[in-house]
N, C-alpha and C positions, 0 to 999 in steps of 0.2 A: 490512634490516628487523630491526629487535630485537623480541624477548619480552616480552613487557607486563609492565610491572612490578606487575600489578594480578592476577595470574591465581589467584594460592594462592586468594584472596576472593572472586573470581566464583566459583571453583569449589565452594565451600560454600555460596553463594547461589543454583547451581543445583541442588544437593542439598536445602536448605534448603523450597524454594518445591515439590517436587512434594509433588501433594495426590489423597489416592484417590481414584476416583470416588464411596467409598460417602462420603467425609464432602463432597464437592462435592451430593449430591445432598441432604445434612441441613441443608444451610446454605442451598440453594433454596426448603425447605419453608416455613425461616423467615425468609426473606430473597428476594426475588425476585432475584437477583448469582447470578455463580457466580467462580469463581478459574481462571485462566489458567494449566493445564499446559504443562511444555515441548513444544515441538512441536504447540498448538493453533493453529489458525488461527480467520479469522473464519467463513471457513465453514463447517469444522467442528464450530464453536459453534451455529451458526444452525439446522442439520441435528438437532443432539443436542436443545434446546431447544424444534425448530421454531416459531422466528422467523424471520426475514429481513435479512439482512445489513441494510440499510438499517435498517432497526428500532434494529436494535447499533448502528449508527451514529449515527443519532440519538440514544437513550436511555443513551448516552456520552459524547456529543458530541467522537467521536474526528476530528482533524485529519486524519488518516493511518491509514488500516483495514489496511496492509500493514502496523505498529509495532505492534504489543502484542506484550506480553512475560509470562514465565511472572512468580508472582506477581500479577499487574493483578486487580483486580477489576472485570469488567463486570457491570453492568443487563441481565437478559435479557427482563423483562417491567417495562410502569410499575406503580407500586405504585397501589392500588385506595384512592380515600379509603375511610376508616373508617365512612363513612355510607349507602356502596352495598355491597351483597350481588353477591357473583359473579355468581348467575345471577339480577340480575333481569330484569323483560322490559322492552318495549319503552316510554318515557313512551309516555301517551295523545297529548299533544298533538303526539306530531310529523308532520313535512311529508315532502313528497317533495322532491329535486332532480332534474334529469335533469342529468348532465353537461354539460359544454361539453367542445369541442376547447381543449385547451392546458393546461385545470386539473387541479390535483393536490387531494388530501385538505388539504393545509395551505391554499389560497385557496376554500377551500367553508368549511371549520370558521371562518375569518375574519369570513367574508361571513354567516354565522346565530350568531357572537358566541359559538359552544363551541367545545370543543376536538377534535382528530382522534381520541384515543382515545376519545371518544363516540361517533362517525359509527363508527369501528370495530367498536365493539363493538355497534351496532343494527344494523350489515348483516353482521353475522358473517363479515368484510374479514379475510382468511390474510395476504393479500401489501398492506403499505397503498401499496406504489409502484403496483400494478396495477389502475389502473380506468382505466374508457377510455368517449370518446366515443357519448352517449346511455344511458349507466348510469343506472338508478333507484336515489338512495339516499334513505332515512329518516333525517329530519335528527331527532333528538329531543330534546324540549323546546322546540322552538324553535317562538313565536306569529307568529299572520300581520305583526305590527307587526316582527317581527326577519326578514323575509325581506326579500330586496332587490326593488323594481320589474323584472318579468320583460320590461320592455320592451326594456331596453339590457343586453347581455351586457360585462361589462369586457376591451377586450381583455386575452389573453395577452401576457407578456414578450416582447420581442424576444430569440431566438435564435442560437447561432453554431451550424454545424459542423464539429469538428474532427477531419481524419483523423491519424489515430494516426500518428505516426513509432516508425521501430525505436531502441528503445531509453530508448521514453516509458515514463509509469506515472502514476497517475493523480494520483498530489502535483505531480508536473511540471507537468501539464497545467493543474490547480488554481491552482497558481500563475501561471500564464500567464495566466491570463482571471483573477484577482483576485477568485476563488469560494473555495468552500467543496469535498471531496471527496466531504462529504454531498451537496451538490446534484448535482452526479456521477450519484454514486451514484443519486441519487431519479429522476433525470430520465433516466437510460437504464435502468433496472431491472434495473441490475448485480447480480447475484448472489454472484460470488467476486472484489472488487475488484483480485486479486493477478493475476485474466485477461484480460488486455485484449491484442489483438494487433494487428503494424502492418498498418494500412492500413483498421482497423477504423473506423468515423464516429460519433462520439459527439456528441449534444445539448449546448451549452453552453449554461445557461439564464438569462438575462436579460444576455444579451452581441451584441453585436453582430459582423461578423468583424474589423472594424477597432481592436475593443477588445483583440486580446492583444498582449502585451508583444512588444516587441521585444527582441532578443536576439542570441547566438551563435548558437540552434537555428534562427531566422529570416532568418540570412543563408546564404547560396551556400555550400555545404560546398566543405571545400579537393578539390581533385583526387589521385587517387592517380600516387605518381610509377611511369612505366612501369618502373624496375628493382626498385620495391618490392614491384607488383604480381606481379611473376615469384616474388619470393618467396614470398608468400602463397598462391599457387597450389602453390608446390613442398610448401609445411605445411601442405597444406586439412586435411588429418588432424587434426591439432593444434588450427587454427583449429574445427574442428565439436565437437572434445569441450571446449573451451573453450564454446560456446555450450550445448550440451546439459548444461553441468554450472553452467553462469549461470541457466537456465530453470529446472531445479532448483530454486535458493535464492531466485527473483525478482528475479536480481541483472539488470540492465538486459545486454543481450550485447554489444553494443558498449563499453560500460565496462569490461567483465571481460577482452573482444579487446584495448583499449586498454591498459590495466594490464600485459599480459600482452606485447605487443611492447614496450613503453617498457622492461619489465625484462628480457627474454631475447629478443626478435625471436620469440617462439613454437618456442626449441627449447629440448630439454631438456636435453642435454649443456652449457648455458651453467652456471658456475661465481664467483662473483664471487670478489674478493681475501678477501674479508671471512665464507667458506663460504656464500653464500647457494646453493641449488641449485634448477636447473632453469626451466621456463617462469614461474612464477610467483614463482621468484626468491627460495622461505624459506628461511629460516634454522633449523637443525634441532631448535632448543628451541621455534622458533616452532611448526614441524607438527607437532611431540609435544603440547604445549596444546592444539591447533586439533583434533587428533586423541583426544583428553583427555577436555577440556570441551565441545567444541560438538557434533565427531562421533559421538563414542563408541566409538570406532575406533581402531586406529592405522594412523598415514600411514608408508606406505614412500614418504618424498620423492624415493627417485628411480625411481620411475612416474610414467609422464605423467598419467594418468589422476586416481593420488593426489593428486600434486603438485596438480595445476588443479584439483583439486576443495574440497581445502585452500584453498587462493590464493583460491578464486572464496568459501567458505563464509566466511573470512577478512573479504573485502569486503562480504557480506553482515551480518555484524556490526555494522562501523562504519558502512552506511550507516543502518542503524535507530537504532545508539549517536548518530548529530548527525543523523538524523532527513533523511537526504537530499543535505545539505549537501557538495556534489563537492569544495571547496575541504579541508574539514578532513580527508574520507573518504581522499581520498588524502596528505595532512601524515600522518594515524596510519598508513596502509599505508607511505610512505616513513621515514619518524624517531619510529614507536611511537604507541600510546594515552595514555600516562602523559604522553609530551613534549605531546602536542599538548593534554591537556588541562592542564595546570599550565604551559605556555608557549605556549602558540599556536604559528601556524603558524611555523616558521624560516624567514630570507630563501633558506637551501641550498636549501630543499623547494619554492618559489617554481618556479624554474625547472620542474624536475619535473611538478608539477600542470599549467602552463599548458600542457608539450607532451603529456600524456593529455589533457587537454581537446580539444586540436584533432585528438588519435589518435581520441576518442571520436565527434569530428564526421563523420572521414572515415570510424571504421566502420559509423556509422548509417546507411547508403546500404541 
């Protein structure tokens, strides 16, 4: 692993973007946004704000709710036309709906031709993922000619269920059914998208189960060979603070267990010709950055603990840097950031990735 040839500039870019809370909360007076400290999350935001992750999601339109980064400027509330008053009340003319089973605020605001921050704001709606079967809402504004004939209810979309595998997250999973993470999000009334655990069942909405992709994740994982598995029992140690320091960062734990035998078999006395040290295999200007910049810390690289945690917050980087993308995430953990971005992947680095691919498959069991 080499040193990013990019780090003096990150490093004043994360100095650069911290913003206090007293001028974040002057800039929401006059601006509904607020600015992305280091170390924010989406929940964190939602909590501070009291919105709803899904809200942010939408009034964002983020691909990816685990990727923001310091700097960003998110929407924490929609902006009010100029011709309505905060608090005003409710139009006269509006109606009732009673829910139906399957629909959301967005096929009701459809179907009486306004929008959901209407219906929100007349039934004074906290959470707009949460409403549920035989709810009364007040549609407003809306004439008996704009409501739909109460004879025929329109079915709901056809739905998948997907149980969670170890090592998913929910762009994976997005990706696999040819959705959005907002719909995710809306349709299971996920709160902190960055917690989802395996085996957990989530709503895919308007998919069927035959609709996801096929793939690597969809076929037979390989088998562990019995003199490998002798090892990995002999390092459960090793292996568990590899995981508990992947959970940490959100980093998937079978990628970070993968990354982590491909480079030293999960010990830490391994040494490469080239100084790289220990489980996670850096290089010692690499963990003084990592330790630097991201941590705020210094890494004594050769602790196991340091090491993997460096290693695993390392990968945690680059997978938000290409946004997920395994093929390039491991090109910059094996031949650097700078290579991989100013030359793509190398044919060296080839090899490399495809066999953490299939380490990644058999640690997702």
């Amino acid at each position: 692993m080499q040193r990013p040839r990019w780090f003096a500039p990150l490093a004043g870019l994360v100095a650069a973007v911290v913003v206090s809370p007293i001028f974040a909360t002057a800039a929401l007076a006059a601006d509904p946004s607020v600015t992305v400290e280091p170390g924010d999350t989406l929940t964190s935001i939602s909590k501070r704000h009291r919105v709803t992750v899904a809200t942010l999601v939408d009034l964002n339109e983020l691909p990816n709710p685990n990727r923001i980064y310091a700097g960003q400027r998110l929407r924490v509330a929609a902006k009010a036309p100029p011709t309505a008053p905060a608090a005003a009340s409710k139009p006269a003319a509006a109606r009732t709906h009673v829910v139906k089973r399957g629909q959301n605020l967005t096929v009701i605001a459809r179907r009486y031709g306004i929008t959901v921050s209407a219906i929100v704001r007349a039934n004074e709606i906290r959470n707009a993922s949460r409403i549920y079967a035989g709810q009364r809402l007040a549609i407003p504004g809306a004439s008996p000619s704009a409501a739909p004939k109460a004879t025929k209810a329109p079915k709901p979309a056809a739905s998948a269920t997907h149980k969670v595998a170890r090592g998913e997250n929910l762009t994976t999973i997005a990706r696999a059914y040819s959705i959005s993470v907002s719909a995710l999000v809306k349709a299971n009334g996920i709160t902190n998208p960055s917690r989802i655990y395996a085996g957990q069942r989530l709503t895919v909405p308007g998919k069927s189960a035959a609709s996801k992709k096929s793939g690597p994740a969809a076929s037979e994982r390989p088998k562990v060979p019995a003199s490998m598995k002798a090892l990995m029992t002999k390092r459960d140690t090793v292996r568990r603070t590899i995981v508990e320091e992947a959970r940490r960062y959100d980093v998937p734990p079978a990628l970070a267990l993968a990354v982590a035998w491909q480079e030293s078999g999960w010990q830490q006395g391994v040494v490469s010709h080239a100084g790289a040290v220990g489980v996670m295999q850096l290089m010692p200007a690499t963990a003084e950055w990592v330790g630097d910049v991201m941590l705020g810390t210094p890494v004594q690289i050769r602790d196991t603990r340091h090491n993997v945690r460096a290693g695993v917050r390392l990968l945690a980087h680059y997978l938000a840097h290409y946004d997920g993308d395994r093929a390039r995430v491991l090109a910059a953990y094996y031949q650097g950031q700078w290579a991989t971005d100013h030359h793509g992947i190398y044919p060296v680095s080839r090899p490399y990735i495809a066999s953490i691919k299939v380490l990644e498959r058999l640690f997702g069991d």
